[in-house]
C-alpha positions in Angstrom: -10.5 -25.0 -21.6 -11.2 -23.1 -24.7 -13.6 -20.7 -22.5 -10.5 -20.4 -20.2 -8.6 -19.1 -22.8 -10.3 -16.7 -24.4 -11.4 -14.9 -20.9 -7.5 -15.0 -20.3 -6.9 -13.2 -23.7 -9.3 -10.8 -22.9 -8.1 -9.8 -19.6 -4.7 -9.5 -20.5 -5.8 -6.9 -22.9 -7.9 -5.0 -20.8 -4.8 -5.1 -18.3 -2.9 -3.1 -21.1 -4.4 -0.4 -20.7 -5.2 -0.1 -17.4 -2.8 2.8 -15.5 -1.3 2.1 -12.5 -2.2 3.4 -9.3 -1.3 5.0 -6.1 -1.9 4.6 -2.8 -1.4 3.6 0.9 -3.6 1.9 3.8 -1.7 -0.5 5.8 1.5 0.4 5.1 2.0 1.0 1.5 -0.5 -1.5 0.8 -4.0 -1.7 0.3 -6.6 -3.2 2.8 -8.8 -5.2 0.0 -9.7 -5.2 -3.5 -13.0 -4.5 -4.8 -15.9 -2.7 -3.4 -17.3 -5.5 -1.3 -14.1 -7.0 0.7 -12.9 -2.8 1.1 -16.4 -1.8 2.2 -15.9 -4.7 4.7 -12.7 -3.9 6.5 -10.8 -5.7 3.9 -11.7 -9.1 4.8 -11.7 -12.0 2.8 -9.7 -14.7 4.2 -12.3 -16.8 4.7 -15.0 -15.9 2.9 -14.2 -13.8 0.0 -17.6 -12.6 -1.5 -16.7 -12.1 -5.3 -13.7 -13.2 -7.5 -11.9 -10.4 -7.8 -11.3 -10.7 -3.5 -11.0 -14.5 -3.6 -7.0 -13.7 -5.7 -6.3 -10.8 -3.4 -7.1 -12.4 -0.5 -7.1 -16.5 -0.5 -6.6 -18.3 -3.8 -8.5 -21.2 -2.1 -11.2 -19.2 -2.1 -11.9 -19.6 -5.7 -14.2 -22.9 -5.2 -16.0 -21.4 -2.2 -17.4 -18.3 -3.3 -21.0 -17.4 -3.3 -20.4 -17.7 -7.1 -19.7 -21.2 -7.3 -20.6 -23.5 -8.9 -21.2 -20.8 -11.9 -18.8 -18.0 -13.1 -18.1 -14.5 -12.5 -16.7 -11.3 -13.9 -15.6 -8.9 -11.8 -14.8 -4.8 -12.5 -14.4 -2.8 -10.2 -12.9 1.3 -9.6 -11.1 3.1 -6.5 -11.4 7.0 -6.3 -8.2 7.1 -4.0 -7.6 10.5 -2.0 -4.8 10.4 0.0 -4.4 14.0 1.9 -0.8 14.5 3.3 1.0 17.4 5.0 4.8 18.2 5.9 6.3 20.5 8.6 10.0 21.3 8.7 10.8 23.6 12.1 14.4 25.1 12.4 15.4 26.1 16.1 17.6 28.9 15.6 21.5 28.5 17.4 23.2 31.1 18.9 26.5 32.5 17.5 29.3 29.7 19.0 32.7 28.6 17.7 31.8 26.9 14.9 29.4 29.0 13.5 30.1 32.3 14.7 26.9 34.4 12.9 24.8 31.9 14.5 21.6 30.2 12.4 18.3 31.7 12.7 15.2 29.9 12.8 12.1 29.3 10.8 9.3 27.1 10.2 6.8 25.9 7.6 4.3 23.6 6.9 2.8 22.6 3.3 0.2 20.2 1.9 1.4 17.4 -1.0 -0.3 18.7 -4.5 -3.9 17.1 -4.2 -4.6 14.7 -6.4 -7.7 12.0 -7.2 -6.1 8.9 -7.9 -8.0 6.1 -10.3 -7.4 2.2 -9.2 -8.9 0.0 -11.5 -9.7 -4.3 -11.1 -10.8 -6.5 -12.6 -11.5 -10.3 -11.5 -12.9 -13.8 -13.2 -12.8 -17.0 -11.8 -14.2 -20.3 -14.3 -14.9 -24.1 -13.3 -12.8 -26.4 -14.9 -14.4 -29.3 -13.6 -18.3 -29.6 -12.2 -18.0 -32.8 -10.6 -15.4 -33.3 -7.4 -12.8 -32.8 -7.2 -13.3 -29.6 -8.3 -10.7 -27.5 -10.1 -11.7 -24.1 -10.8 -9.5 -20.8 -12.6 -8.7 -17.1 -11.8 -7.4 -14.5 -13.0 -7.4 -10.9 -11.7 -4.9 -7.9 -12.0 -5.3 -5.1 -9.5 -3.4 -2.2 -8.0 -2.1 -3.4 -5.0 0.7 -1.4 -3.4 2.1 2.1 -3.4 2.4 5.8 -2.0 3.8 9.1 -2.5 4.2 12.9 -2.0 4.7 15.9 -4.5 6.0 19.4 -2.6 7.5 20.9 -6.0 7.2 23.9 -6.4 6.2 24.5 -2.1 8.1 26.2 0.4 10.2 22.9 1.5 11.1 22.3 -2.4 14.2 24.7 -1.9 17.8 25.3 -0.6 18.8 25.3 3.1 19.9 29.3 3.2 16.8 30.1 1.1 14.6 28.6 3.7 16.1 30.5 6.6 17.5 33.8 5.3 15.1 33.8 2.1 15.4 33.7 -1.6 18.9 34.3 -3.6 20.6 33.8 -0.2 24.5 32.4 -1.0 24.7 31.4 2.6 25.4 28.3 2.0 26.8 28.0 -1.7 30.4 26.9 -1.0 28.8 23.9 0.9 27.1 23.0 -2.4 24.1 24.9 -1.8 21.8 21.7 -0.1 18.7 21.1 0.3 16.3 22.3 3.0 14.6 18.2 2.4 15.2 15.2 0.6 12.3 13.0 -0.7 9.8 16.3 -2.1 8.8 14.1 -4.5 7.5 10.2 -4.2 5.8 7.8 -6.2 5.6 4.2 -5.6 2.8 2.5 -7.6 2.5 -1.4 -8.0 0.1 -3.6 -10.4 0.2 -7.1 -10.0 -1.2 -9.7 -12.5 -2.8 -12.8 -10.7 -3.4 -16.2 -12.3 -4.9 -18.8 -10.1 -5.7 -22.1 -9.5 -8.2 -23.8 -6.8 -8.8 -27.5 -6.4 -11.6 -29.0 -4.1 -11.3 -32.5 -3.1 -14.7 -32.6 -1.1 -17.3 -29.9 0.3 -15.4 -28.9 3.1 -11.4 -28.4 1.8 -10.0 -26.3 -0.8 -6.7 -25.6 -1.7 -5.4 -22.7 -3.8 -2.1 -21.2 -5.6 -1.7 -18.3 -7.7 1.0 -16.8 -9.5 2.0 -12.7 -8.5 3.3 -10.8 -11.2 4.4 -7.6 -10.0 4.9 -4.5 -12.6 6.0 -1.8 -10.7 7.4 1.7 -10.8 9.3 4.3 -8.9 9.9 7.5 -9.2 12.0 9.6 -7.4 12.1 13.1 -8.9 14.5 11.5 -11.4 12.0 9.9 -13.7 10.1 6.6 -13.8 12.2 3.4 -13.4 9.3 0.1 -14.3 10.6 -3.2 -13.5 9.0 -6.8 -12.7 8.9 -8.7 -9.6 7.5 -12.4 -9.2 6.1 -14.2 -6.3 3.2 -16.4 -5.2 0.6 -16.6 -3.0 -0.6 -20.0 -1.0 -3.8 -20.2 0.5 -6.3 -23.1 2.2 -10.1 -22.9 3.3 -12.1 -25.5 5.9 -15.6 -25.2 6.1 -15.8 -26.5 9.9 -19.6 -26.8 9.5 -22.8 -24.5 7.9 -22.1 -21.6 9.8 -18.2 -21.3 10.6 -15.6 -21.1 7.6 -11.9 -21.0 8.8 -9.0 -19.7 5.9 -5.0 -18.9 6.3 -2.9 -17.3 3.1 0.7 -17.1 2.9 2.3 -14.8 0.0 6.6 -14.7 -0.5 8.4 -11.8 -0.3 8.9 -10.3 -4.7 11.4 -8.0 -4.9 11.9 -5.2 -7.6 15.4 -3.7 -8.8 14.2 0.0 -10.1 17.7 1.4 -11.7 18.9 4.6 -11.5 16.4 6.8 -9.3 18.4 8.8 -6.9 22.0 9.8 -6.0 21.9 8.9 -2.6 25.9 9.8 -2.4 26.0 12.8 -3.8 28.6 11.1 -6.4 26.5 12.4 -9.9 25.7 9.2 -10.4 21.9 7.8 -10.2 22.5 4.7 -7.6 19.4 1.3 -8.0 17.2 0.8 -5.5 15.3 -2.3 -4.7 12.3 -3.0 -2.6 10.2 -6.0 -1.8 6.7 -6.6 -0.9 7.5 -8.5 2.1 6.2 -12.1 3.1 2.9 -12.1 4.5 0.9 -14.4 6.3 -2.6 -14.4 7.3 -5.4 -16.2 9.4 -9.6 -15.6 8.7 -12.7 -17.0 9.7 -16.4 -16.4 8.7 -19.0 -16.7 10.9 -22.2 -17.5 8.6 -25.1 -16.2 11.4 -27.9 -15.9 9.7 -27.4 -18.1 6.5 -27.9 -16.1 3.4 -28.8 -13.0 5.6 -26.0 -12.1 7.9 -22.1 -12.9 7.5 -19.6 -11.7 10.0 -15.4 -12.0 8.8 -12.7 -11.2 10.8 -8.7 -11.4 9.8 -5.3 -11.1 11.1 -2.2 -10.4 9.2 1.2 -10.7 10.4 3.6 -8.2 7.0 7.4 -8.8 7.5 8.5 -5.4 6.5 11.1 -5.5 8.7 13.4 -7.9 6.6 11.6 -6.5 3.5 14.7 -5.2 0.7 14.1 -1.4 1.1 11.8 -1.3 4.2 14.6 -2.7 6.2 17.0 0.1 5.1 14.6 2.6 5.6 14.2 1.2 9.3 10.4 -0.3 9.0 8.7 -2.6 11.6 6.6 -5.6 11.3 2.9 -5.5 10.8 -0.1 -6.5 12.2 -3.1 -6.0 10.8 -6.8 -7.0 12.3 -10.0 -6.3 10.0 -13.8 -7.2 10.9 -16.5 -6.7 8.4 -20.3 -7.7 8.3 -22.5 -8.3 5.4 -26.2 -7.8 6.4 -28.9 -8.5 3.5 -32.4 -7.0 4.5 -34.0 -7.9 1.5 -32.9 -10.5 -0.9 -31.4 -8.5 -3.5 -29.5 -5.3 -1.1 -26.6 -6.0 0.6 -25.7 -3.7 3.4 -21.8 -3.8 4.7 -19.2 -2.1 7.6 -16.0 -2.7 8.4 -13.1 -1.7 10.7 -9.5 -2.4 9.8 -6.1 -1.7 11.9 -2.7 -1.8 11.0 -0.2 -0.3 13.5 2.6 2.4 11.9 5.1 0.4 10.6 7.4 3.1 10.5 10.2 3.6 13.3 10.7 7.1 15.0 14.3 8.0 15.2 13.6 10.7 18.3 17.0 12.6 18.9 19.3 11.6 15.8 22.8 13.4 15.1 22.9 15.2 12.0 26.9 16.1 13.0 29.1 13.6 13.6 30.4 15.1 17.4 33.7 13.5 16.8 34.5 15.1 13.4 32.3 18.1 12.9 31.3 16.6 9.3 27.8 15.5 8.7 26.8 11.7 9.8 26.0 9.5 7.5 23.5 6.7 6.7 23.3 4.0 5.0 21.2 2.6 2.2 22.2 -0.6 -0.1 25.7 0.4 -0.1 25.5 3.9 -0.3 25.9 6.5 2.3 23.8 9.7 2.6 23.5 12.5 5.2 21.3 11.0 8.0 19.4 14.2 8.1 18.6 13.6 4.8 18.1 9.9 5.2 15.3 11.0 8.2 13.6 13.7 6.2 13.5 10.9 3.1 11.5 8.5 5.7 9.5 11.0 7.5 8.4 13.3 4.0 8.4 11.1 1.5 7.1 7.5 2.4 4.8 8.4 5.3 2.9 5.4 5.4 1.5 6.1 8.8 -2.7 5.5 8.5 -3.7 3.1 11.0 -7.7 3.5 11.8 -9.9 2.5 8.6 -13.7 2.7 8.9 -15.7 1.6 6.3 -19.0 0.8 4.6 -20.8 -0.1 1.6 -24.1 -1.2 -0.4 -24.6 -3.7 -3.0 -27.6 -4.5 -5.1 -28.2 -7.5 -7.3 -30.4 -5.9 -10.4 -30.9 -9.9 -11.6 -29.5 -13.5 -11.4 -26.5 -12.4 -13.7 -25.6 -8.6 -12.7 -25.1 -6.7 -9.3 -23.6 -3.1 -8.4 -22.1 -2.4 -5.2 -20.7 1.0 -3.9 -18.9 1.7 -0.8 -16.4 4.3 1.2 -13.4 4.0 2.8 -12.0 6.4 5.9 -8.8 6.3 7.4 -8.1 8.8 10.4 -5.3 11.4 10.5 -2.3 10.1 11.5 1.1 12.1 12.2 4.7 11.1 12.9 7.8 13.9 14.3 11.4 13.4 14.8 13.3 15.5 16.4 17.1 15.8 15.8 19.6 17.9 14.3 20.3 18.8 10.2 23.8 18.5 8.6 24.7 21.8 10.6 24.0 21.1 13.4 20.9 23.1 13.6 18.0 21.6 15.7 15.1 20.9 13.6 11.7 19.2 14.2 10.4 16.9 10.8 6.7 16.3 11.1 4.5 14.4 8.6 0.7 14.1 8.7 -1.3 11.9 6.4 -5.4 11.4 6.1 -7.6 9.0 3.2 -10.7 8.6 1.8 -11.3 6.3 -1.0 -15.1 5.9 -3.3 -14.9 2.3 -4.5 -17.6 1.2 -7.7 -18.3 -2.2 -9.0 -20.1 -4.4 -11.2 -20.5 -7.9 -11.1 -21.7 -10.3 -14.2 -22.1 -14.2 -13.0 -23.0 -16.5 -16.4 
């Protein structure tokens, strides 16, 4: 136990440093951790192939691994390059009773600032015991969850009248000069701390548990708001026989209060806002084909955004996710993998919303947590600045083992262009088209040490 505790110590100051990330895959979170489960689809239920996968994906997995009945130290880096685009499309309206000039039109589309995102993890798992049943430790801390946009500074980032009728325009000054958007600028990013626990009564069951402890931050163009959310994460593994491994996970819902990030009301105060990673449950299984040459995994994941705190107000659906990855080992020591994961949009299309309430002539409103907002600006907020839309990941990957103790594995990840529109009207009225489009690649690196 002494051992235990000093690798313990020394993650936890590695984790220190380590900067948070950002990203998005299915959903706002990622398909797998490490180079080998990503550059497989993301699968791991069954039969995680390194530690740092075995906490992501099925604590149980932690007496199973191809590491057992040794150790392992896992690092591993994600070059995350998310490449996102906004349209906003004004129809122009005629001159009519209410506005008698009329509104002319315009339209524009601009690309998020570009940036090259580094996603660091780190992994270990121990034996406590060599003899069954076996109990055996992990630890890992990972970025797990996030995404965001930044259109400072672009031709979206400004007022309403100086989007239609140009710069300086007082069009629209006695109506507190508003936006042309709201959400121009987005950043979720989430780190979560992992200790775990695996006990193995026999060769063919184990049984897993590990602690989430989420740090997270938001930031809304306000400034960053960090908070902590706690959870856990259940998982079991059956080894039917030599060749087929079966493995379900189930992870609770952690919610995170991040305090004052936006005036949704419009009352000059900063208003809370809490989200939750939403329950998740999941179902694997491992087809060993060619022992110690060639490993198939699929996985299905059911993610309950839909009664998530914060998803739900911003109107997401429920998840499903289905990855399939192979392993194939030509030689002893190179490891060639693919992989193919799919998570439909979890994000609703609100087609035809009212901007203007008919009845009063005053801008609807929306609600979130309590507060209301113009819908237009609640639908620009979903569309622009949270468009978690990806669905089709494609991905592949090499590993080489330079000895017993160290390997290196590589691998890339793809995920097609994806774009969402709504079509409604803004908070005059004005017909106007929102359009999102959003694109990733990821490089992922790694290094594995088994003593």
């Amino acid at each position: 136990m002494k051992s235990v505790s000093r690798y313990v110590l020394l993650l936890g100051l590695i984790i220190l440093v380590l900067p948070l990330p950002v990203l998005a895959t299915n959903g706002d979170n990622m398909i797998g951790i490490g180079p080998i489960s990503r550059s497989m689809g993301g699968v791991g239920i069954a039969a995680p192939q390194d530690a740092i996968s075995a906490v992501f994906s099925n604590p149980a997995a932690m007496c199973f691994g191809p590491f057992c009945p040794g150790s392992e130290f896992n690092f591993s880096g994600t070059l995350f390059m998310p490449h996102v685009d906004a349209r906003i499309t004004l129809s122009p309206v005629p001159p009519n009773p209410m506005m008698p000039t009329g509104l002319p039109g315009g339209s524009v589309e601009v690309s998020s600032d570009f940036k090259i995102y580094g996603i660091p993890a780190i992994g270990l798992s121990v034996p406590i015991t060599t003899t069954f049943p076996l109990w055996r430790f992990g630890i890992a801390a990972y970025g797990v969850s996030g995404l965001g946009v930044d259109y400072r500074n672009s031709n979206i980032d400004t007022a309403y009248d100086d989007f239609l009728m140009g710069p300086g325009s007082t069009a629209f000054d006695g109506f507190g000069d508003p936006p042309i958007i709201a959400g121009e600028y987005t950043q979720l990013q989430i780190m979560k701390f992992a200790p775990t626990v695996a006990y193995q009564p026999n060769e063919k069951l184990s049984l897993g548990l590990s602690l989430h402890i989420d740090y997270a931050n938001l930031d809304l163009n306000n400034g960053s708001s960090f908070n902590y959310g706690f959870g856990a994460q259940l998982g079991v593994i059956y080894k039917v026989n030599d060749m087929i491994t079966l493995g379900a996970t189930y992870t609770t819902p952690q919610e995170v209060k991040h305090e004052n990030v936006n005036d949704f009301d419009g009352d000059g105060v900063l208003d809370d806002l809490k989200l939750e990673a939403p329950q998740q449950v999941g179902i694997g299984a491992a087809l060993d084909i060619i022992p110690g040459k060639l490993l198939v995994e699929a996985d299905v994941k059911w993610i309950n955004w839909q009664d998530a705190t914060g998803y739900e107000d911003f109107d997401w659906d429920n998840q499903w996710v289905f990855a399939i990855g192979a392993q194939y080992k030509p030689i002893k020591n190179l490891a060639v993998r693919v992989g193919y994961n799919y998570g439909d949009n979890p994000l609703k299309v609100h087609d035809n919303f009212i901007g203007v309430d008919p009845a009063t002539g005053m801008p609807a409103m929306s609600t979130v947590q309590g507060k209301s907002l113009p819908t237009y600006y609640y639908e620009t907020f979903r569309i622009i600045g949270f468009p978690a839309i990806v669905q089709h990941h494609f991905t592949l990957g090499i590993g080489y083992e330079l000895s017993n103790k160290f390997a290196l594995h590589a691998g890339y990840m793809h995920a097609f262009e994806e774009t969402i529109t709504e079509k409604g009207t803004t908070l005059f009225g004005q017909p106007v088209e929102i359009q999102s489009t959003l694109s990733e690649d990821s490089l992922e690196f790694g290094l594995t040490w088994r003593f």
